[in-house]
C-alpha positions as CSV (number, residue, x, y, z in Angstrom):
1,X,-169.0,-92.5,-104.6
2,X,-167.4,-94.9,-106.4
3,X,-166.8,-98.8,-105.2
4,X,-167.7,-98.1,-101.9
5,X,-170.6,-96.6,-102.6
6,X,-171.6,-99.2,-104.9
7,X,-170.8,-101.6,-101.6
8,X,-172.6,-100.1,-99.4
9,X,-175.6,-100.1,-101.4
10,X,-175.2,-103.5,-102.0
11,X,-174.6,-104.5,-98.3
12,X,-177.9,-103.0,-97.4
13,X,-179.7,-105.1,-100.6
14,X,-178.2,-108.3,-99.0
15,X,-178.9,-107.3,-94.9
16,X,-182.8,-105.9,-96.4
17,X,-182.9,-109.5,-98.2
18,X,-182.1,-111.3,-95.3
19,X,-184.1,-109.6,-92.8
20,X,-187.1,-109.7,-94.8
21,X,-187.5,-113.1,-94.6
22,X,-187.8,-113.0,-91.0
23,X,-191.4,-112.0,-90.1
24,X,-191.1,-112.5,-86.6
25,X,-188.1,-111.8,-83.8
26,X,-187.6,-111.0,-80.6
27,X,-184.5,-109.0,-78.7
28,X,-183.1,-107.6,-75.7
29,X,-183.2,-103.7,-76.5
30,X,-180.7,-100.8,-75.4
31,X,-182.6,-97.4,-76.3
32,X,-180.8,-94.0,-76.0
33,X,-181.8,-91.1,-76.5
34,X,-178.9,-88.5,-77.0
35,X,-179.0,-84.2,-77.5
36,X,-175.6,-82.6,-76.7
37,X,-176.6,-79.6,-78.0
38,X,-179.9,-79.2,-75.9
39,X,-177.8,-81.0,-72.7
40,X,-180.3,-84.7,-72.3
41,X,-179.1,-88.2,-72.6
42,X,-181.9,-91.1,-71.6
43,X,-180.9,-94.7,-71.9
44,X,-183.9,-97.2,-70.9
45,X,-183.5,-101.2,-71.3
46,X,-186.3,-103.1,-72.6
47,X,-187.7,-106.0,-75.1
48,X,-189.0,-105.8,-78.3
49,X,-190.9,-108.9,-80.3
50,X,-192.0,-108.6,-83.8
51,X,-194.9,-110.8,-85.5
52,X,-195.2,-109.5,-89.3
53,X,-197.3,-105.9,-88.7
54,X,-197.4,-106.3,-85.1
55,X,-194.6,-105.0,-82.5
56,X,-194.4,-104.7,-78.8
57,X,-191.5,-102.8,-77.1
58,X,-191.8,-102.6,-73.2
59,X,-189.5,-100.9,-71.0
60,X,-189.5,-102.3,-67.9
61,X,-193.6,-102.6,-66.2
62,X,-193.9,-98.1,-66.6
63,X,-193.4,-98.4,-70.8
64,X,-195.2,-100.0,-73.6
65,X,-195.5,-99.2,-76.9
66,X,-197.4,-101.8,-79.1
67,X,-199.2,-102.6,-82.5
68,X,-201.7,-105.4,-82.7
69,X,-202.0,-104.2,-86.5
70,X,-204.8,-101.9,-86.4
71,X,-203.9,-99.7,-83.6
72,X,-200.5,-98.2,-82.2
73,X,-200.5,-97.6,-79.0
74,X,-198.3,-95.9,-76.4
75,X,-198.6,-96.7,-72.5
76,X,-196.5,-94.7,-70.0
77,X,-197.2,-95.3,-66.3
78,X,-195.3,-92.7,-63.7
79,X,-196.2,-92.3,-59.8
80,X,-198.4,-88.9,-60.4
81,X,-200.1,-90.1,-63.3
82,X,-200.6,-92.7,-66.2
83,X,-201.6,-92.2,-70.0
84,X,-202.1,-94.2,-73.4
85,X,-201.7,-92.4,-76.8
86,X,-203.8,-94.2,-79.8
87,X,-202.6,-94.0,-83.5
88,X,-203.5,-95.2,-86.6
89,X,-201.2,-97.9,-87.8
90,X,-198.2,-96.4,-89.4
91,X,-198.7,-93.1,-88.2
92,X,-197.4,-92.7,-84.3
93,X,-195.9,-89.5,-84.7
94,X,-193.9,-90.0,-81.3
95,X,-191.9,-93.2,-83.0
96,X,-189.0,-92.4,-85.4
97,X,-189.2,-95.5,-87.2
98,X,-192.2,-98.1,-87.5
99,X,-190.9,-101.1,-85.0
100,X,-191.7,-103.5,-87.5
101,X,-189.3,-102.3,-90.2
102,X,-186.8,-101.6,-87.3
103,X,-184.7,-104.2,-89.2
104,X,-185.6,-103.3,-92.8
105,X,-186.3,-99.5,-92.9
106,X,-183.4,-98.9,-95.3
107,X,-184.7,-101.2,-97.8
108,X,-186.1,-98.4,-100.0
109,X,-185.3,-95.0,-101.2
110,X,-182.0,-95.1,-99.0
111,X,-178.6,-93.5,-99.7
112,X,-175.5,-95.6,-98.3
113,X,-171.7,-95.2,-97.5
114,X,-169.4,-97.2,-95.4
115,X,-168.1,-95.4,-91.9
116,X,-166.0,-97.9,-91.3
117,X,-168.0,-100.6,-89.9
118,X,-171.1,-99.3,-90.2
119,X,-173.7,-98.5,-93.0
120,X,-174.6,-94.8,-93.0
121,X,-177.9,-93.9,-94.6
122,X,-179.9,-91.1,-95.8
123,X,-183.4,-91.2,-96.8
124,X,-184.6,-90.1,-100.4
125,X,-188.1,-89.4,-99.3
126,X,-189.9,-87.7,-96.5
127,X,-188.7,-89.4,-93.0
128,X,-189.0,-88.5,-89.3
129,X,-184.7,-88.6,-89.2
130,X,-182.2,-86.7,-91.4
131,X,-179.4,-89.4,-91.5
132,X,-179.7,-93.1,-90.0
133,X,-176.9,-95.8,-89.3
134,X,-176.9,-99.6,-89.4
135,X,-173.9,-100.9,-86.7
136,X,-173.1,-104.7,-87.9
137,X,-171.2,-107.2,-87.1
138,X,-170.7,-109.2,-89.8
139,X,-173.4,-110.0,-91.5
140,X,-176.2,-109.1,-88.3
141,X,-177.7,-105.6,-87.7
142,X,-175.9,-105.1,-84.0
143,X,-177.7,-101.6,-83.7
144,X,-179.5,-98.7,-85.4
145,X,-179.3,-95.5,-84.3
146,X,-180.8,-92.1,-86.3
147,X,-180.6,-88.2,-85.8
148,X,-183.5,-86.0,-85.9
149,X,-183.4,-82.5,-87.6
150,X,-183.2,-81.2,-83.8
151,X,-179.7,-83.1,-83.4
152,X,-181.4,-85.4,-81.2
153,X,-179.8,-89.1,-81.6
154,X,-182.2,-92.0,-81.4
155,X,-180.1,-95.4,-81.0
156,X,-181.4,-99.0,-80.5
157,X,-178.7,-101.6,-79.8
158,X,-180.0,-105.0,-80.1
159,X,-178.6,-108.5,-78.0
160,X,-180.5,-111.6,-77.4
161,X,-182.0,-111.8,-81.6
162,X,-184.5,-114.7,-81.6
163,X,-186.8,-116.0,-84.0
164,X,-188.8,-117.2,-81.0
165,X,-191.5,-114.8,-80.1
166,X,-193.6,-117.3,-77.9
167,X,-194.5,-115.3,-74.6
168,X,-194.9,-112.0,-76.2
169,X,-198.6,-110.2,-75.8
170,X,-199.9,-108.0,-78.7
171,X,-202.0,-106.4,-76.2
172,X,-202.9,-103.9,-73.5
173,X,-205.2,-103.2,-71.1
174,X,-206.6,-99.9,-71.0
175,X,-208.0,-99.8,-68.1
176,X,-204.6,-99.4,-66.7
177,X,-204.4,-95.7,-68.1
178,X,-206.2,-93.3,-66.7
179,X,-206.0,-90.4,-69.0
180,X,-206.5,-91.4,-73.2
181,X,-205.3,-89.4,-76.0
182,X,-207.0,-90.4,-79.0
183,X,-205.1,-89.5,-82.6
184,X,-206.6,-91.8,-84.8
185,X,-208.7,-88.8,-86.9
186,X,-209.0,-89.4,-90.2
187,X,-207.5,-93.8,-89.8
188,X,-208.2,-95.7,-93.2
């Protein structure tokens, strides 16, 4: 473990420090989804914007997923049919991180080693990932990426950072979906 260890650790303080601070952003987003094993790879473009405990991430006009702080939803619009999911905040099971610690996840209860450029993680408590890693450049989160217990490799790559989040809706009309699947039982 030694010294770079020790760095590691404190390179994720300083990157945790500095994107605390920021309580709002916006970005271009890259999302891949990658299983050798089980033979899929999906890669989808999209935006995501970030105000304090509310997040939307669209992917193209078929994908949104969104928090307006006391609901998560998730919107999916295909040709045969169109749904929204509802969850409690903090508790959409289908998301493998909470979008708005996409940037500051690590901050806690985190393991870290260099691999060369980038900050591999592993979480001391319970998380939907069994390893995660921080790609920088420099001093700036370029993308974060983390495996499942499946094998199943979840990576958002991130262009475009803003502080500017005018033009993003924390909303979504519902009446665009036809069927609803409610899992907020048991929301505080």
């Amino acid at each position: 473990m030694g010294a770079k260890a020790q760095t590691a650790d404190e390179k994720i303080k300083s990157l945790a420090e500095k994107y605390k601070r920021i309580d709002q952003f916006s970005a271009d987003v890259s999302y891949s989804t990658v299983n050798e094993r089980m033979g899929f790879s999906n890669t989808q473009t999209g935006k995501i914007a970030v105000d304090s405990e509310r997040y939307v991430l669209t992917f193209g006009s078929t994908e949104k997923w969104l928090s307006d702080g006391k609901t998560e939803y998730i919107g999916t619009k295909e040709d045969d049919h169109s749904q929204i999911l509802y969850f409690c905040p903090g508790q959409n099971e289908e998301a493998i991180v909470n979008f708005t610690m996409l940037l500051t996840f690590y901050a806690n209860n985190h393991t870290a080693e260099f691999d060369g450029e980038h900050i591999k993680l592993k979480s001391a408590g319970e998380a939907a990932y069994v390893a995660a890693m921080l790609e920088l450049s420099g001093d700036e989160i370029k993308a974060v990426a983390f495996e499942d217990d499946f094998g199943t490799v979840y990576r958002y790559e991130l262009s475009g950072f803003s502080t500017d989040i005018s033009g993003a809706s924390f909303t979504i009309n519902e009446s665009e979906y036809k069927e609803k699947i409610d899992e907020r039982a048991g929301c505080n």
